[in-house]
VOBAGU-887877 format. One record per residue (C-alpha): residue in one letter; chain; y, x, z. Coordinates in steps of 0.05 Angstrom, whole numbers. Example, Ala and Ser with C-alpha at 12.3 -4.5 7.8 and 13.67 -1.06 7.14 Angstrom:
<atoms>
ATOM / resn / chain / yy / xx / zz
ATOM / A / A / -90 / 246 / 156
ATOM / S / A / -21 / 273 / 143
</atoms>
This chain:
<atoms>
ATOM / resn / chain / yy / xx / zz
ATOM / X / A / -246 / 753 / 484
ATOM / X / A / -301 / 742 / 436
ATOM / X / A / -294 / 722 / 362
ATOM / X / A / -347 / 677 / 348
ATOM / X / A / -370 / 666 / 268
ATOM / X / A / -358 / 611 / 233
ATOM / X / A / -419 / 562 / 235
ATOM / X / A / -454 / 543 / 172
ATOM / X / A / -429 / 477 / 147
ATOM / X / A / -483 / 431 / 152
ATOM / X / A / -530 / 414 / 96
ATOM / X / A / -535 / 338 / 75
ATOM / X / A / -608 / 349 / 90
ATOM / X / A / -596 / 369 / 155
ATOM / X / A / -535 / 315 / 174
ATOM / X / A / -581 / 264 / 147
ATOM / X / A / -645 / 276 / 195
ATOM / X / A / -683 / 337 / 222
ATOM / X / A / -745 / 327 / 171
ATOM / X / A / -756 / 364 / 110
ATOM / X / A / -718 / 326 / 36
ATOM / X / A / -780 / 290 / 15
ATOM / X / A / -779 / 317 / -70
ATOM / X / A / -813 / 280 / -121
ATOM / X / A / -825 / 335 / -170
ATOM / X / A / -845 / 311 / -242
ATOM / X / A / -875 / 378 / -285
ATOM / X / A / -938 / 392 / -320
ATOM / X / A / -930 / 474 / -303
ATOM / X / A / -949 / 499 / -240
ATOM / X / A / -914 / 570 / -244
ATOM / X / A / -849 / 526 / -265
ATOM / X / A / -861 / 473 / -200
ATOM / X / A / -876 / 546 / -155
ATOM / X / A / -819 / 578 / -179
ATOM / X / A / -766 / 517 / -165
ATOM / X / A / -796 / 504 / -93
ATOM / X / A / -785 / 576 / -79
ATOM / X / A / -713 / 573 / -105
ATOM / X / A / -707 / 507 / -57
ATOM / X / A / -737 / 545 / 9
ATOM / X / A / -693 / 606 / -13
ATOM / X / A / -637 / 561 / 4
ATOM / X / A / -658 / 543 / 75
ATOM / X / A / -681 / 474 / 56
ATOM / X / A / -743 / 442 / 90
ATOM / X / A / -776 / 402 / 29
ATOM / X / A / -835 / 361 / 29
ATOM / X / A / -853 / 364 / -45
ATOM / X / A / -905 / 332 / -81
ATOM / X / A / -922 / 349 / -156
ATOM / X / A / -942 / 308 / -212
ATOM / X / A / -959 / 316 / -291
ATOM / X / A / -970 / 252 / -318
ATOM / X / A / -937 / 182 / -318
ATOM / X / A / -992 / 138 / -282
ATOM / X / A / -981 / 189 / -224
ATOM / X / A / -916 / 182 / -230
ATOM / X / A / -919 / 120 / -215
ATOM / X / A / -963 / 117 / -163
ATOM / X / A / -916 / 161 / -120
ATOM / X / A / -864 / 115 / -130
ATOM / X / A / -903 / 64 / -103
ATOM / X / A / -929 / 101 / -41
ATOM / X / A / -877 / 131 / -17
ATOM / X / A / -810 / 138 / -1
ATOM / X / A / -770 / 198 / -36
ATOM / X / A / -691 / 236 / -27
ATOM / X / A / -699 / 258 / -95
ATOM / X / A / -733 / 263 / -161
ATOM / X / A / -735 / 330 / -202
ATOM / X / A / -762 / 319 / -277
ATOM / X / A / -779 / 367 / -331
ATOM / X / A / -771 / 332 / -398
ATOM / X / A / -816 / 346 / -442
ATOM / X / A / -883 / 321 / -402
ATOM / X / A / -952 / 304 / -432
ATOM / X / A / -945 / 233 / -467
ATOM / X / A / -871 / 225 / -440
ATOM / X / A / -803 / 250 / -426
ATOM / X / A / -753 / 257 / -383
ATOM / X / A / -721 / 193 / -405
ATOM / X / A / -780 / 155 / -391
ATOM / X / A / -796 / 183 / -332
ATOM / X / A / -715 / 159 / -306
ATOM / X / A / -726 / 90 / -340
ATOM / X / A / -785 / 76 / -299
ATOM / X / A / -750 / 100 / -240
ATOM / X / A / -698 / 49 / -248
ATOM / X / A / -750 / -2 / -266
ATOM / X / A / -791 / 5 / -203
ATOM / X / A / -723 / -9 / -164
ATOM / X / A / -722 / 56 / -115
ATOM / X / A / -648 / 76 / -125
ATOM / X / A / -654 / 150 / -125
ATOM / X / A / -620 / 209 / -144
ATOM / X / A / -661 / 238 / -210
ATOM / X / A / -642 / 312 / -227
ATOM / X / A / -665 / 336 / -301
ATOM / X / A / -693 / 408 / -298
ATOM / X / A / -718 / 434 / -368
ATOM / X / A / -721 / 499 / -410
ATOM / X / A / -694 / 469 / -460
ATOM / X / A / -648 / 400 / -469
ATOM / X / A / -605 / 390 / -528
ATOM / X / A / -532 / 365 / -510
ATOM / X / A / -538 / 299 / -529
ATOM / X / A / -602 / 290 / -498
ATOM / X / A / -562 / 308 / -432
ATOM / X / A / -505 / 264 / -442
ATOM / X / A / -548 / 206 / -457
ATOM / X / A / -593 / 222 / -387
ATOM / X / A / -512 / 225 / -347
ATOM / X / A / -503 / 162 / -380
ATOM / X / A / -561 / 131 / -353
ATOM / X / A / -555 / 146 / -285
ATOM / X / A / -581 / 217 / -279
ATOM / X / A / -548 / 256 / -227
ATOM / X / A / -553 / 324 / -259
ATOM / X / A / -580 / 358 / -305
ATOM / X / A / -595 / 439 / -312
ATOM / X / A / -638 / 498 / -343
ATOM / X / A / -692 / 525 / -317
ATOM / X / A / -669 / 602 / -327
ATOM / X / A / -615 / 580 / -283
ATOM / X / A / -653 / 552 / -222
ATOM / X / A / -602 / 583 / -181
ATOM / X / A / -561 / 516 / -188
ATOM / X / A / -623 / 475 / -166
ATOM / X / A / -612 / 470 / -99
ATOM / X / A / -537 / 465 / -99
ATOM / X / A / -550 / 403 / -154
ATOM / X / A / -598 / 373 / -106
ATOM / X / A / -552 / 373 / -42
ATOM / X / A / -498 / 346 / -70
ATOM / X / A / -547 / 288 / -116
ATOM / X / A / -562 / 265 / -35
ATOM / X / A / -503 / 273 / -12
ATOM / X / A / -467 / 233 / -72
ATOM / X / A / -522 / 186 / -73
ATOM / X / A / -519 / 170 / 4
ATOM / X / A / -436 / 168 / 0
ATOM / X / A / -452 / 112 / -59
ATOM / X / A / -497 / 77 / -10
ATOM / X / A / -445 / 82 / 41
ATOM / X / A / -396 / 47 / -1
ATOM / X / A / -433 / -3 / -29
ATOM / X / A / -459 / -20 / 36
ATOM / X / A / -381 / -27 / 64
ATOM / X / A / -366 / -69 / 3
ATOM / X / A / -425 / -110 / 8
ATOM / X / A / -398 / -127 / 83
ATOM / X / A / -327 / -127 / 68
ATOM / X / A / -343 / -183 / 12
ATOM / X / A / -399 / -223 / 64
ATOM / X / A / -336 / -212 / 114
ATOM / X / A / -283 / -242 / 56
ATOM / X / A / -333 / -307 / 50
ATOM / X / A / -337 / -319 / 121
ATOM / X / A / -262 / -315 / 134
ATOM / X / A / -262 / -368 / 71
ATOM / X / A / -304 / -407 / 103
ATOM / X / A / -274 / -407 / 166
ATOM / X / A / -209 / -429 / 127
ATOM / X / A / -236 / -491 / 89
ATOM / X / A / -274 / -506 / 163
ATOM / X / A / -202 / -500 / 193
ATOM / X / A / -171 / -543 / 135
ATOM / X / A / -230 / -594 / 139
ATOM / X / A / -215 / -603 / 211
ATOM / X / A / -146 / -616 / 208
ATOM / X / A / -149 / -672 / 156
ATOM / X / A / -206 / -704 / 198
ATOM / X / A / -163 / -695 / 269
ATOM / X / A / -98 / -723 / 224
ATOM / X / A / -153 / -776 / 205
ATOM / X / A / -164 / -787 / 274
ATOM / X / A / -100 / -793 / 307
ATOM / X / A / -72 / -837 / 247
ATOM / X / A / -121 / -889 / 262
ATOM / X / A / -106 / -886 / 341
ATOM / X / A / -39 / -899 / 324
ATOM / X / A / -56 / -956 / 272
ATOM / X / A / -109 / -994 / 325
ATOM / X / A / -69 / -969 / 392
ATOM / X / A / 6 / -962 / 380
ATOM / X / A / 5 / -1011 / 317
ATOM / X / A / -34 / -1065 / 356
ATOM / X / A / 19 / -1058 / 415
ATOM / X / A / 79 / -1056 / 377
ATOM / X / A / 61 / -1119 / 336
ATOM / X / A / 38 / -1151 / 400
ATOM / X / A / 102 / -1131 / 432
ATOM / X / A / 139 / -1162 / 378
ATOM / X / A / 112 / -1229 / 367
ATOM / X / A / 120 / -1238 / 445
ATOM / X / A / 186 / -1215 / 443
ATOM / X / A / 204 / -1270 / 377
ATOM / X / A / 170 / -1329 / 428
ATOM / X / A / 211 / -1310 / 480
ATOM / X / A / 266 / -1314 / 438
ATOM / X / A / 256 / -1386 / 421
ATOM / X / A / 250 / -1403 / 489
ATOM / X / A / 304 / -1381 / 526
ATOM / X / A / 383 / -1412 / 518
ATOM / X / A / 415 / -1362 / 550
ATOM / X / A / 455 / -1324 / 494
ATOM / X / A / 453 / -1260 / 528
ATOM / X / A / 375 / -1265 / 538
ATOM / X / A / 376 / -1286 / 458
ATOM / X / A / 420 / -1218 / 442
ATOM / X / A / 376 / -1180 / 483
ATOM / X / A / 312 / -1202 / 449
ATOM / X / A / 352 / -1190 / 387
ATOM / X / A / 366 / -1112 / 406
ATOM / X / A / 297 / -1112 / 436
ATOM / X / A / 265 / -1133 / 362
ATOM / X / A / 300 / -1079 / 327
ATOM / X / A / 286 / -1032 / 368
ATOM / X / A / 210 / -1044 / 359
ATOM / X / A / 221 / -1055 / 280
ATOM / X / A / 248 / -982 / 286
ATOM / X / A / 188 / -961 / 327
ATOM / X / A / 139 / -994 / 269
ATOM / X / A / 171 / -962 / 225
ATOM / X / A / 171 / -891 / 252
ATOM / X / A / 104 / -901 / 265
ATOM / X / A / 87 / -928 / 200
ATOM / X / A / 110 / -867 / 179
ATOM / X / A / 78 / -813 / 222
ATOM / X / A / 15 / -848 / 210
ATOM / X / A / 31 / -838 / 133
ATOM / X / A / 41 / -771 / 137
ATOM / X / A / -26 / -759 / 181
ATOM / X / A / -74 / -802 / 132
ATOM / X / A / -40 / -820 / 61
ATOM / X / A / -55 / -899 / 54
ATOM / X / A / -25 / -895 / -12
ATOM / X / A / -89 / -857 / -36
ATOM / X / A / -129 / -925 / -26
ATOM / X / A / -77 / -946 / -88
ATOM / X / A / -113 / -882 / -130
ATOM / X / A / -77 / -810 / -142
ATOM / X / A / -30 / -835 / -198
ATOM / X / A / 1 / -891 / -151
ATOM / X / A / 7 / -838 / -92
ATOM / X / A / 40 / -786 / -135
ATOM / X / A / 94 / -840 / -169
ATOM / X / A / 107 / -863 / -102
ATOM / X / A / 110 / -786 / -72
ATOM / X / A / 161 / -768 / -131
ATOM / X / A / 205 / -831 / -122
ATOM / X / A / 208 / -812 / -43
ATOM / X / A / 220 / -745 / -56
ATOM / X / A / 283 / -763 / -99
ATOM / X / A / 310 / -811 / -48
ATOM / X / A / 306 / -769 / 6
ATOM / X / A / 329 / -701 / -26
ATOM / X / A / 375 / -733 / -71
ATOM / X / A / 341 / -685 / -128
ATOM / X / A / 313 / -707 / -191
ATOM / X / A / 245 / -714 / -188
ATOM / X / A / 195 / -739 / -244
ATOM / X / A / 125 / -760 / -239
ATOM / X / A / 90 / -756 / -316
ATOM / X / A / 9 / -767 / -326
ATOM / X / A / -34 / -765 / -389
ATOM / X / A / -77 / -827 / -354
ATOM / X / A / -50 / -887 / -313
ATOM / X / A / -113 / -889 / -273
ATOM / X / A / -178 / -836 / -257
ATOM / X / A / -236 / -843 / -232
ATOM / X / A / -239 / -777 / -189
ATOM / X / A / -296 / -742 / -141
ATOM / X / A / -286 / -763 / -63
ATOM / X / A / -231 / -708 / -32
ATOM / X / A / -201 / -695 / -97
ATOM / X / A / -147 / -751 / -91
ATOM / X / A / -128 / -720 / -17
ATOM / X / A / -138 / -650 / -33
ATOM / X / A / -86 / -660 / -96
ATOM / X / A / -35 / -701 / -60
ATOM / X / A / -31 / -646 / -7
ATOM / X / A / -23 / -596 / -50
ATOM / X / A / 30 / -635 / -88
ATOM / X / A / 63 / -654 / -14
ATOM / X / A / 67 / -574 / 3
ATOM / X / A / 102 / -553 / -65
ATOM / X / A / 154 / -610 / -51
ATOM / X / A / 159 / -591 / 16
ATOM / X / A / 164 / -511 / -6
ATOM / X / A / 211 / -533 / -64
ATOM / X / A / 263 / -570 / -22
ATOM / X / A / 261 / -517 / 29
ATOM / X / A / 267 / -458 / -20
ATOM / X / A / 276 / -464 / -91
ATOM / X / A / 344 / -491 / -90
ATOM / X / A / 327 / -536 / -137
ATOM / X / A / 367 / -588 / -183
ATOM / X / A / 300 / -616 / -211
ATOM / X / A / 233 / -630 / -196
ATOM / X / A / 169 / -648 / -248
ATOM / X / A / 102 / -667 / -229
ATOM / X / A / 56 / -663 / -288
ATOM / X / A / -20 / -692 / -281
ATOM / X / A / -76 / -690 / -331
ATOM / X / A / -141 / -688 / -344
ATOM / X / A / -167 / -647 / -400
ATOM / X / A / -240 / -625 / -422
ATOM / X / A / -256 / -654 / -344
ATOM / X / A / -216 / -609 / -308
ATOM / X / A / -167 / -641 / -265
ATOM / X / A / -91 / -605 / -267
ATOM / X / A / -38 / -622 / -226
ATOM / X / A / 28 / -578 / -242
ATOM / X / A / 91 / -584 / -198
ATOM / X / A / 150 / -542 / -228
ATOM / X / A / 224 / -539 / -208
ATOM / X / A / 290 / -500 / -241
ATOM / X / A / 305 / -467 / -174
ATOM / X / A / 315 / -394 / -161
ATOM / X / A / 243 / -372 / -159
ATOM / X / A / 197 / -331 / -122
ATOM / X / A / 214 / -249 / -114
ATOM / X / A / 154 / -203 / -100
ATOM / X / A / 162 / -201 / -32
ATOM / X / A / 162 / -284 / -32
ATOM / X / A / 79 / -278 / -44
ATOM / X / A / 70 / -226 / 3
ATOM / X / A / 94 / -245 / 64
ATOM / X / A / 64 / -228 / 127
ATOM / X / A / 68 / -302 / 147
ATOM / X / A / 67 / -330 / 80
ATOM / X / A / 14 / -386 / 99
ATOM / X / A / 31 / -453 / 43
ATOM / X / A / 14 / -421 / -12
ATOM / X / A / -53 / -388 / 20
ATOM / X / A / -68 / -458 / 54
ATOM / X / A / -60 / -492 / -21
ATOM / X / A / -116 / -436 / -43
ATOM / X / A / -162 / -456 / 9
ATOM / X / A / -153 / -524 / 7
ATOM / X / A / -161 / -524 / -64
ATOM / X / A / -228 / -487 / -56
ATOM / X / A / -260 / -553 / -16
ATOM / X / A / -265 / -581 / -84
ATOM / X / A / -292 / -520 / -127
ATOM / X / A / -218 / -510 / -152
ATOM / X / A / -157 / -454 / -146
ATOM / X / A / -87 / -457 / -150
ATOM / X / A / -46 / -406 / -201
ATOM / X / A / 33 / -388 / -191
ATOM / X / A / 81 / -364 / -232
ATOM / X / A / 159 / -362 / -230
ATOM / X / A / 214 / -332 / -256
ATOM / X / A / 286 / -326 / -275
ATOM / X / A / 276 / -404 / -294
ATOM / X / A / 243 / -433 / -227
ATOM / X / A / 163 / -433 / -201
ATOM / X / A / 107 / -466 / -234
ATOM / X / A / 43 / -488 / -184
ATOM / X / A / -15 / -507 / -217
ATOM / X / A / -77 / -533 / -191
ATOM / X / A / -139 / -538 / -230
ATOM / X / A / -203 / -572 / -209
ATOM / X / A / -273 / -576 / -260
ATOM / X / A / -298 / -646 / -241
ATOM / X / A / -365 / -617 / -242
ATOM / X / A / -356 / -571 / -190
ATOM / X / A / -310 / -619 / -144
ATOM / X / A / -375 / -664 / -137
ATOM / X / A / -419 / -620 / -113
ATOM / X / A / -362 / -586 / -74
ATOM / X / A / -348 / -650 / -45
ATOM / X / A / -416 / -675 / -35
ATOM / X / A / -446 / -606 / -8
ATOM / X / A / -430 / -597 / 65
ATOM / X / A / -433 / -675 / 82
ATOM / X / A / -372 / -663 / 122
ATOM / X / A / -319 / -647 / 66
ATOM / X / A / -257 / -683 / 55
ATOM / X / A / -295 / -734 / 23
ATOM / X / A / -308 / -768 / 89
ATOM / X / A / -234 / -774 / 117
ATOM / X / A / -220 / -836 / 71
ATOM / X / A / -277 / -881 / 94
ATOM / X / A / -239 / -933 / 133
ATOM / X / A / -234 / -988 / 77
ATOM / X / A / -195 / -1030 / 140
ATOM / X / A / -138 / -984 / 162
ATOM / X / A / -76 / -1006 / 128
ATOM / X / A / -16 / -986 / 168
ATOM / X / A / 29 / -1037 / 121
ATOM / X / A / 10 / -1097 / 161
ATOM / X / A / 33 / -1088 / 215
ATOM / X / A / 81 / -1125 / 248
ATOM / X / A / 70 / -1175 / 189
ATOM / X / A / 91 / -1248 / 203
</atoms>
């Protein structure tokens, strides 16, 4: 058996491409420039290293080329070496600037760090030189790295945000949809239904025909009304009445169905609001009464809504038990992420907080932003309330 040695670990230079670290190397004395690229080949790097002296051929190179690195003496002719890493940063090449100087007070180093410098060292200690300018590259490419993963997680973040509002846009415009086949196709037949079923009553003198008509009726009232009411849920025609009527009417149904108190206060008995603010607010009020009667066991409900300084709030709050940590983070845990998207349509967000004392949701929407929020896409909510004619109350209407 053969021990083998242990290989060299590889050099950033080297895991980064087989050419030579292109150097950028800023000093006005050539023995000083010979003596720190024999300190770099020393260390087995391959460098590509071009000297200049002055500051209009320092900028030049930064113009021509492309460079790993930039080694700086700081006292130059005319300059320093804080120039010399302001007009690196000015000229936009993001690279990894190393001071190298005989002498360099301490502050004078600390304020270079500050500014971005990578390192900074003597030159009767060139020894560190080409340890400082592996690991410059190798930080400088790991910061790349990263901000290149964050700049894709955040493009990834927007797309999955856009996906959502896409999502919640469709829905309200298939709800849209299927309320107003039920209004012109199930509505229409119903009502039909029912005025031929009231002639045939009036025509026939057979009492059991009569009673059957009678059961017959009812039975079609019910269906109406069921259907009246799916068709409510799918498309709110209550909105067409304005936000404050739809959210008086919301509160008084929540109440007589949960048997909970439930209070409905404003700051304005009408407003004039942005197309899909109305529909995005009365959903999000719908989901906390839906989450509240399902959770919160609750005693009572309020349901405050204001305008202030044009922002739009709408706060639900109840006295239930309130939401634990674990409540928000649920693997499943979609309401309360679908009111954050669907409050994003509009330009606006939704803020929670609970406690000992019961939950508080909040939504929030700047006027401002809901118009051009609304207005931007050309397919936002602002286009599911356009059918000035569908009025599911009428039907069945003598």
């Amino acid at each position: 058996m053969v021990d083998h040695p242990p290989k060299r670990p590889q050099r950033a230079s080297e895991r980064a491409a087989d050419r030579p670290l292109r150097v950028l190397h800023l000093e006005d004395s050539e023995p000083d420039h010979e003596l720190a690229l024999l300190h770099l080949l020393r260390a087995g790097l391959g460098v590509d290293v071009l000297r200049v002296d002055s500051e209009a051929d320092f900028r030049q190179a930064l113009h021509d080329r492309d460079w790993d690195v930039v080694l700086s003496d700081f006292n130059l002719p005319g300059f320093n070496g804080l120039r010399a890493q302001q007009i690196l940063k000015d000229s936009g090449k993001d690279l990894p600037f190393i001071l190298v100087s005989g002498e360099i007070g301490e502050d004078t180093a600390v304020a270079a760090m500050r500014n971005g410098a990578s390192d900074y060292l003597l030159k009767n200690n060139l020894a560190r030189l080409a340890p400082a300018v592996e690991h410059a590259i190798a930080a400088h490419r790991d910061r790349l790295a990263r901000a290149q993963a964050d700049r894709e997680l955040a493009a990834s973040r927007q797309r999955l945000s856009e996906l959502a509002q896409h999502l919640q846009t469709s829905v309200e415009m298939e709800r849209a949809a299927i309320a107003r086949e039920i209004h012109d196709d199930v509505g229409g037949s119903l009502t039909a239904i029912k005025f031929d079923l009231a002639w045939i009553g009036r025509h026939v003198q057979s009492p059991e025909v009569q009673q059957r008509v009678l059961s017959a009726l009812e039975t079609v009232a019910h269906a109406i009304e069921a259907s009246q009411r799916i068709m409510h849920n799918l498309r709110p025609a209550i909105l067409e009445q304005g936000l404050v009527a739809a959210l008086q009417w919301m509160a008084a149904q929540f109440e007589k169905r949960n048997g909970m108190s439930c209070l409905f206060r404003t700051s304005h008995e009408s407003m004039q609001l942005p197309a899909g603010v109305p529909l995005v607010a009365y959903r999000f009020a719908q989901e906390a009464l839906t989450n509240v009667s399902k959770h919160a066991q609750a005693t009572r409900v309020m349901i405050d809504l204001s305008m202030s300084r044009g922002v739009l709030s709408l706060e639900v709050s109840d006295n239930g038990r309130g939401l634990g940590p674990g409540d928000l983070a649920k693997a499943r845990s979609f309401g309360l992420r679908g009111l954050h998207e669907r409050a994003s349509t509009v330009g606006g967000w939704v803020d929670v907080s609970s406690g000992a004392n019961g939950t508080v949701l909040m939504l929030s929407v700047p006027m401002r932003s809901a118009g051009g929020a609304s207005g931007a896409g050309g397919d936002g909510p602002a286009d599911f309330d356009q059918d000035d004619d569908h009025d599911p109350t009428g039907w069945g209407t003598p």
